[in-house]
C-alpha positions as CSV (number, residue, x, y, z in Angstrom):
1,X,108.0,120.3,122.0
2,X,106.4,118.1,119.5
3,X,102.5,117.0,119.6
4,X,103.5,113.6,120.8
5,X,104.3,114.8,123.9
6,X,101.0,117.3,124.3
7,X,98.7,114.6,126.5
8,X,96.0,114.7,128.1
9,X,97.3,115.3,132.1
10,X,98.4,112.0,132.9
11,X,102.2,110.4,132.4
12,X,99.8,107.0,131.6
13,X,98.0,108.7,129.3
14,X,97.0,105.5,127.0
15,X,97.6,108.3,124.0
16,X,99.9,107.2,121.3
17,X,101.3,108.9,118.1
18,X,102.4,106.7,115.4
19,X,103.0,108.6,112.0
20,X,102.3,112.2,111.2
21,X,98.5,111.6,110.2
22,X,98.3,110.9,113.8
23,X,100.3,113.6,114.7
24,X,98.8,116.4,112.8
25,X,95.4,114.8,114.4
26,X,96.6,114.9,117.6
27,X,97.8,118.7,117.5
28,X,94.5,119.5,115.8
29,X,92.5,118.4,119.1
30,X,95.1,120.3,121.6
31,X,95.2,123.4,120.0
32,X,91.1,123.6,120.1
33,X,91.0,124.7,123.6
34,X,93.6,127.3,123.3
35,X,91.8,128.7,120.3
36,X,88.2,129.1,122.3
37,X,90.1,130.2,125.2
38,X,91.2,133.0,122.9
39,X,88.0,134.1,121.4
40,X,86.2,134.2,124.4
41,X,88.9,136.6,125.6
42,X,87.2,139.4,123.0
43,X,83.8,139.1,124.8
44,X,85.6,139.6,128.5
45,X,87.4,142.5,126.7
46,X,83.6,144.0,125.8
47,X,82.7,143.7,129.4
48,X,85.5,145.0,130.7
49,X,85.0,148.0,128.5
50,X,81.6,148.4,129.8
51,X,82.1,147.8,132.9
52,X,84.5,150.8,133.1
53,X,81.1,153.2,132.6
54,X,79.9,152.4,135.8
55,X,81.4,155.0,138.6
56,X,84.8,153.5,141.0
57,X,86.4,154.9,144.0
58,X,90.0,155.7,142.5
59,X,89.6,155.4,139.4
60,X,92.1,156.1,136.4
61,X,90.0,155.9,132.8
62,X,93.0,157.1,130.5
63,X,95.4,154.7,132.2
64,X,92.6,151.7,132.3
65,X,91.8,152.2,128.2
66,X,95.4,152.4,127.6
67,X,96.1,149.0,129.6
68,X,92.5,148.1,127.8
69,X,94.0,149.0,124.4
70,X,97.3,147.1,124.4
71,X,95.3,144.3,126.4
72,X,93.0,144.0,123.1
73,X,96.1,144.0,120.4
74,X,97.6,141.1,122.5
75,X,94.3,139.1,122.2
76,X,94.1,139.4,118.8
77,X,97.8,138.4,118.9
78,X,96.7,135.6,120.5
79,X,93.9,134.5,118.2
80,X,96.3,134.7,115.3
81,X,99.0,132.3,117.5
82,X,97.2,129.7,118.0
83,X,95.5,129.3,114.8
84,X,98.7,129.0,112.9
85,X,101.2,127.7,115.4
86,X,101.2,124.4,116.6
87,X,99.8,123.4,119.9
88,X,102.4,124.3,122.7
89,X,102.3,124.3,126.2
90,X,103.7,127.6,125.9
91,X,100.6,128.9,124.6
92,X,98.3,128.0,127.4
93,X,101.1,129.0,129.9
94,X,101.7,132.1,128.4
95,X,97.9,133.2,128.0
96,X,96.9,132.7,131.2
97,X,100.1,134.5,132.8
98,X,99.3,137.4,130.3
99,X,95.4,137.0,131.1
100,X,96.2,137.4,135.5
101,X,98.5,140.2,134.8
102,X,96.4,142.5,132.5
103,X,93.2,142.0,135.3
104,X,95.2,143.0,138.2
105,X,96.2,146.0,135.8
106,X,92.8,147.0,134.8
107,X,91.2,146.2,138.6
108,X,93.9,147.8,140.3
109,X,93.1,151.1,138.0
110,X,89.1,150.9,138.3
111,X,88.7,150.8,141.9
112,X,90.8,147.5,143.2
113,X,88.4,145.4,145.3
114,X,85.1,147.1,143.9
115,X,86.3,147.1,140.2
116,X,84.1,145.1,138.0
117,X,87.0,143.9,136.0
118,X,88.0,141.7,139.8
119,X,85.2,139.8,137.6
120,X,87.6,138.7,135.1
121,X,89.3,136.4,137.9
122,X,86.8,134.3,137.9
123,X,87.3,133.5,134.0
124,X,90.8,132.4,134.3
125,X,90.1,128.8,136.2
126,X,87.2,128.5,133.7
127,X,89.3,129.0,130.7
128,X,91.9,127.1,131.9
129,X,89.4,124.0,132.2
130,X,89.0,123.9,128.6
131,X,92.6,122.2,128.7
132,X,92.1,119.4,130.3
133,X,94.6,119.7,133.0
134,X,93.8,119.3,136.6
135,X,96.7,120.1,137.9
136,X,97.2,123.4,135.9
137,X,93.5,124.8,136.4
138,X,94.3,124.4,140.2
139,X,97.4,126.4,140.0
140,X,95.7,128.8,138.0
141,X,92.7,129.1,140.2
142,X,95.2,130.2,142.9
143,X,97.1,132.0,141.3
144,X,94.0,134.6,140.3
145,X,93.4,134.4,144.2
146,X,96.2,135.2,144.9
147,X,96.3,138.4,142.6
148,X,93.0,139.5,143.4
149,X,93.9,139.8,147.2
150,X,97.5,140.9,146.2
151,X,95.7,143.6,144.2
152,X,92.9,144.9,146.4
153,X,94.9,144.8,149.8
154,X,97.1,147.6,149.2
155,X,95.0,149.5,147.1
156,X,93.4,153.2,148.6
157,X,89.8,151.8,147.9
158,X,90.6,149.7,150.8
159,X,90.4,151.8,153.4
160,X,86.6,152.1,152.9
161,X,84.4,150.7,155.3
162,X,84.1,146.9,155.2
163,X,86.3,146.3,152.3
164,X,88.2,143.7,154.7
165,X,84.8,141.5,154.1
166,X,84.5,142.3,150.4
167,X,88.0,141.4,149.6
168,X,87.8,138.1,151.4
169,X,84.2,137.5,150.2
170,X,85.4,137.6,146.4
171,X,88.4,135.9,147.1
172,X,86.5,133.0,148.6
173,X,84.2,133.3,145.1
174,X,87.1,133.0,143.0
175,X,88.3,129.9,145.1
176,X,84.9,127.9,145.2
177,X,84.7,129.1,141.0
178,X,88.7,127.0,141.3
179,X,87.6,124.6,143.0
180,X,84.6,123.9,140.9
181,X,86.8,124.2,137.8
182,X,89.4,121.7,138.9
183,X,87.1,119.2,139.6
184,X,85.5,119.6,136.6
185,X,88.6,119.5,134.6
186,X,89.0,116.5,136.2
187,X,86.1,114.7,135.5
188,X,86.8,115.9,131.7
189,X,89.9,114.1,131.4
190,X,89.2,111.1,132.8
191,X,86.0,111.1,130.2
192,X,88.8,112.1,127.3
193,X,90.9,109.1,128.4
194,X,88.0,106.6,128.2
195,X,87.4,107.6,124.8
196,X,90.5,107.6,123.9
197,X,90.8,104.5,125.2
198,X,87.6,103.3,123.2
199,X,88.8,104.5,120.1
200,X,92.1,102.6,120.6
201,X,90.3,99.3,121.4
202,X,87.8,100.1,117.8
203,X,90.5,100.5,116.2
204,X,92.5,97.3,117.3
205,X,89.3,95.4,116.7
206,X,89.0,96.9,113.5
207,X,92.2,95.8,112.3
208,X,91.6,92.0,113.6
209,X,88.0,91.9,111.7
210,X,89.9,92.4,108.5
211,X,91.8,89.5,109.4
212,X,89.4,87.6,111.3
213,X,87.5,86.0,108.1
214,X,91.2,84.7,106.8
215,X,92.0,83.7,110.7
216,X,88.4,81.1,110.6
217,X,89.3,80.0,106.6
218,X,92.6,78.7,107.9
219,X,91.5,77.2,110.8
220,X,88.9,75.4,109.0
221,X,91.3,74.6,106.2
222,X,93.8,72.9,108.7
223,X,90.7,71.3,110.4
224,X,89.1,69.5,107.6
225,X,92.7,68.5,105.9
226,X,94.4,66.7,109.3
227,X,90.5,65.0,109.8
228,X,87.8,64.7,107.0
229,X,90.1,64.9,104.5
230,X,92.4,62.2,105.9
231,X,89.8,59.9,107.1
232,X,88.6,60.1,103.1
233,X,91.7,59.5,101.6
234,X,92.3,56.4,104.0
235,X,88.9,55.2,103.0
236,X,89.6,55.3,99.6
237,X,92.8,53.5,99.9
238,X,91.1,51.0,101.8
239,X,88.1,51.3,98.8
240,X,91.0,50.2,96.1
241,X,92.7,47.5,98.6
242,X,89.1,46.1,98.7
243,X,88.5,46.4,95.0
244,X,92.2,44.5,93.9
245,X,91.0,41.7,96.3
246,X,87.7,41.1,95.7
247,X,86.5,42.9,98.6
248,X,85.9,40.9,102.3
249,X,83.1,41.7,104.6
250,X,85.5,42.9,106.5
251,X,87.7,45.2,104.0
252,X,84.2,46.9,103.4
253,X,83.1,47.2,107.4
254,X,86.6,49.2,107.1
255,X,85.6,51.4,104.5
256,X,82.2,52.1,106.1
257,X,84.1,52.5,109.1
258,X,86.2,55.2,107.5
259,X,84.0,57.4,106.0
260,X,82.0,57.8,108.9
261,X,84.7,58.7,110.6
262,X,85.2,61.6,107.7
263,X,81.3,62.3,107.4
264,X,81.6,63.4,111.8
265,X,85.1,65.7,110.6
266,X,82.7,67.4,108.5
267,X,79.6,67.3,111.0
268,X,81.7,68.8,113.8
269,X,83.3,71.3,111.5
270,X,80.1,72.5,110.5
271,X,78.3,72.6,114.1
272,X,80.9,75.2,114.7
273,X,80.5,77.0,112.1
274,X,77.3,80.4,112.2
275,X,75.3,81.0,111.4
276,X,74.0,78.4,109.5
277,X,73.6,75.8,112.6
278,X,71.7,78.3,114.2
279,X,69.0,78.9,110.8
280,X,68.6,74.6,111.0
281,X,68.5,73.6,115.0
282,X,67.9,77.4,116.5
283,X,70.5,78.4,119.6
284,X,69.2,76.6,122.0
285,X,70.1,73.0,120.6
286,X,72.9,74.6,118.4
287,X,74.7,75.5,122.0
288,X,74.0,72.4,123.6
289,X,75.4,70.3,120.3
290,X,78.8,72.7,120.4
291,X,79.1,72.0,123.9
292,X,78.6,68.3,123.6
293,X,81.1,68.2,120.9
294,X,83.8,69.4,122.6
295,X,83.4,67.9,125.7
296,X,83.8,64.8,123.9
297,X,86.4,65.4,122.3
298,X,88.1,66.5,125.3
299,X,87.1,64.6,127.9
300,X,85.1,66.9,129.5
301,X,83.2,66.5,132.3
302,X,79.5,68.4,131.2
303,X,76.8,69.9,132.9
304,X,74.6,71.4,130.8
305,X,71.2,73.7,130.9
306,X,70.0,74.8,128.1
307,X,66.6,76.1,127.6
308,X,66.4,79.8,126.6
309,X,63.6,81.3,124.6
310,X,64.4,82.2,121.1
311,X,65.6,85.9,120.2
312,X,66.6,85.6,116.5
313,X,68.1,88.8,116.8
314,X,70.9,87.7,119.5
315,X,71.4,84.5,118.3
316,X,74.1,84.8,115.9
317,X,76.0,87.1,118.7
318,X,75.1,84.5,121.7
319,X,76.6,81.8,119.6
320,X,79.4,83.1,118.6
321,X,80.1,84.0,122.1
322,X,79.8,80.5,123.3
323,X,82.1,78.8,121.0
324,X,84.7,81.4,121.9
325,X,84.2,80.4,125.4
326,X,83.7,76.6,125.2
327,X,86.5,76.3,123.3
328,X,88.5,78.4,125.2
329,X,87.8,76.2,127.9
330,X,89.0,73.1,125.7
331,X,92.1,74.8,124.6
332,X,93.5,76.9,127.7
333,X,91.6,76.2,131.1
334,X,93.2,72.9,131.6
335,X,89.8,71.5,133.5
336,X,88.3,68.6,134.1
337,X,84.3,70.2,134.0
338,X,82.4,72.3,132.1
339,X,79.1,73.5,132.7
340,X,76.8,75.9,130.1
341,X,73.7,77.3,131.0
342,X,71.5,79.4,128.8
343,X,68.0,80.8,130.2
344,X,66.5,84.0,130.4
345,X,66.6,86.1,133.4
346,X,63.9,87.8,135.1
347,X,64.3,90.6,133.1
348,X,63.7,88.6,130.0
349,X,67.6,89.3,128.7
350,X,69.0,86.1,127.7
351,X,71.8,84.9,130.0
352,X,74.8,82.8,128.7
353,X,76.9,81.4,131.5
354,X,80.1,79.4,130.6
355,X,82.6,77.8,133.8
356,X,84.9,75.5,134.6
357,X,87.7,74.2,137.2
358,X,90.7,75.1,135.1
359,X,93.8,77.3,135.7
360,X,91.5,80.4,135.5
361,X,92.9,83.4,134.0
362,X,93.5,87.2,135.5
363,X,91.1,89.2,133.9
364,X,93.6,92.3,133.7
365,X,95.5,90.1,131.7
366,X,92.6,89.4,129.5
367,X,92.0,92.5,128.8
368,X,95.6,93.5,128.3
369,X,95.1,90.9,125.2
370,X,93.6,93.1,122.9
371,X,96.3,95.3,123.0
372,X,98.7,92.3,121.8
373,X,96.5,91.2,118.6
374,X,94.3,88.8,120.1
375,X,90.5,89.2,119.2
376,X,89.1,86.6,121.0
377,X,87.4,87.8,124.8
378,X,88.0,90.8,124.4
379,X,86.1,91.6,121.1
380,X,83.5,89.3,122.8
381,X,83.5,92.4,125.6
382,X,82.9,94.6,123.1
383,X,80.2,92.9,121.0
384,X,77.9,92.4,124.2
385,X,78.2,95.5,125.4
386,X,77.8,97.3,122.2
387,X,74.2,95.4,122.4
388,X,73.4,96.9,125.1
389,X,74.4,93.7,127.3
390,X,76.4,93.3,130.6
391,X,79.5,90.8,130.7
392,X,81.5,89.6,133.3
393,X,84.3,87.7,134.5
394,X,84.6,85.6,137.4
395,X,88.1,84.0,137.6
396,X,90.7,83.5,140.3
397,X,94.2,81.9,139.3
398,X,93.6,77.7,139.9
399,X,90.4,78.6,140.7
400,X,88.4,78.1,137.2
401,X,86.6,80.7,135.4
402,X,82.9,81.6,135.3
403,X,82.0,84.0,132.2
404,X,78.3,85.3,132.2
405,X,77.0,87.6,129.5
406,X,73.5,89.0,129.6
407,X,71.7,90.4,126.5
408,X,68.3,92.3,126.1
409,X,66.1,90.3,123.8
């Protein structure tokens, strides 16, 4: 079975293998559990040693140290396996099958239900947790119930007076210890798919930062030549027409006319740039000056209420969040309003709220974006929340979208 297919407990397990660097990496983090598992099968093999000094009804010491003895050799076995063989399901399986048969050996020959090696039941559903597998650690949490009554029932150390209540008293132990350790596994690997999750999502965003700074050169490149660039070549043109004829009043009102028109390309284009709108005119007017902009230019409806305090150290992070919403609005929502409000809360966090009556978008989806290349909201996510921040999505399908992020100062 190769490593790709070793996952954490889940047949959605967001873990993927791409190349053998990955793989190798993968197999590396699997086959930890088995090999603490393993080690900390020599310290129960100390205990079980001593625990043999201690007098038991029916008791066989030559046949307990030779089960003890071969016991041992397997678990150094063991150590040696899974420190030079790949992970394998077949490890785990086949250590914990070995580990219920050699306790029912050694309890069953050191006095069944009052043996002190019954203790070692209580180690399997723990070890087993270290795997991250719900599912398993429940079977083997019954299974060592199982055994221990199996073993202890027929046993002669049973016919004693109120052994009925010790068996079921320990076998109720090693339930509530399975019990314990399922849940606990559980809780394990849903934390291991988070991060695994988390580390995916760096990663992605990772890989679009490195392309992010050639992403905003193009777009400013295409910007400024279909508009400033265009708007200055036509005035010149209409600068040499004027020249060859003397020039009219109204040849030059032209030319004025035109580079103005070229002098607001390059005003807009820098308004959304950062961070150097936010060093001249601070966030507050820098936000409300993007958002006019583009409510202009697309016929936006705008409500707008600016008038948070100034945190220098969230400024570059709150703006950049607001042109990636404001325009996101002007590109995709499809509305017909837009309102942005910036205040502070009354926690003193700044609060950035974006909406509008567009198509609104399914947040699911929006998330699901990352995965497909696209930095935009989702790196957003990520950056506010990384600050310590809260973000949140509002948004039914035809029902607009309402995006508020909240920041500590």
């Amino acid at each position: 079975m190769s490593a790709a297919a070793l996952q954490v407990d889940s047949p959605a397990s967001p873990t993927s293998v791409t190349g053998s660097g990955r793989t190798e990496q993968l197999a590396t983090f699997l086959a930890a559990p088995e090999r603490v598992v393993a080690w900390m099968r020599l310290g129960a093999l100390v205990l079980y040693a001593l625990g043999e000094t201690i007098p038991h009804p029916n008791h066989e010491y030559t046949a307990y140290f030779i089960t003890l003895g071969v016991y041992a050799i397997w678990s150094i076995f063991a150590i040696v396996w899974v420190h030079r063989s790949p992970s394998d399901r077949r490890i785990g399986v086949t250590q914990t099958t070995v580990d219920i048969i050699a306790i029912t050996a050694l309890a069953a020959l050191s006095g069944g239900p009052y043996s002190y090696a019954r203790n070692g039941y209580y180690l399997v559903p723990v070890l087993v947790t270290f795997r991250l597998r719900p599912r398993v650690t429940a079977v083997a949490a019954a299974a060592s119930t199982i055994a221990y009554v199996a073993m202890s029932v027929p046993h002669p150390a049973s016919s004693l007076h109120g052994s009925v209540q010790v068996i079921a008293l320990h076998a109720g132990y090693i339930a509530l210890v399975g019990i314990g350790c399922v849940a606990l596994s559980d809780v394990l690997t849903r934390r291991t798919r988070r991060v695994i999750s988390l580390a995916q999502s760096r990663e992605q965003l990772l890989a679009d930062a490195l392309n992010a700074g050639d992403h905003e050169r193009q777009v400013l490149a295409e910007s400024l030549h279909d508009h400033a660039i265009q708007d200055l070549l036509a005035a010149r043109q209409e600068l040499e027409l004027a020249r060859a004829g003397n020039g009219s009043d109204d040849e030059l009102a032209r030319v004025s006319e035109q580079l103005l028109v070229g002098v607001r390309s390059l005003r807009q284009a820098v308004y959304e740039l950062h961070p150097y709108v936010l060093n001249e005119v601070g966030l507050p007017a820098a936000v409300s000056s993007l958002a006019e902009t583009v409510a202009d230019r697309a016929g936006l409806a705008l409500e707008l209420d600016v008038s948070g305090p100034s945190h220098p150290a969230r400024e570059t992070l709150l703006y950049g969040l607001a042109r990636e919403l404001i325009i996101n609005v002007e590109r995709h929502a499809r509305a017909k309003r837009l309102s942005v409000s910036l205040r502070a809360d009354e926690r003193g966090w700044l609060l950035l709220t974006v909406a509008d009556d567009g198509i609104g978008l399914d947040e699911n989806v929006l998330l699901g974006r990352l995965a497909e290349g696209h930095i935009g909201l989702p790196s957003q996510r990520v950056r506010v929340e990384s600050a310590g921040g809260e973000f949140e999505v509002l948004s039914n399908p035809n029902d607009g979208t309402r995006v508020q992020a909240r920041v500590p100062p």
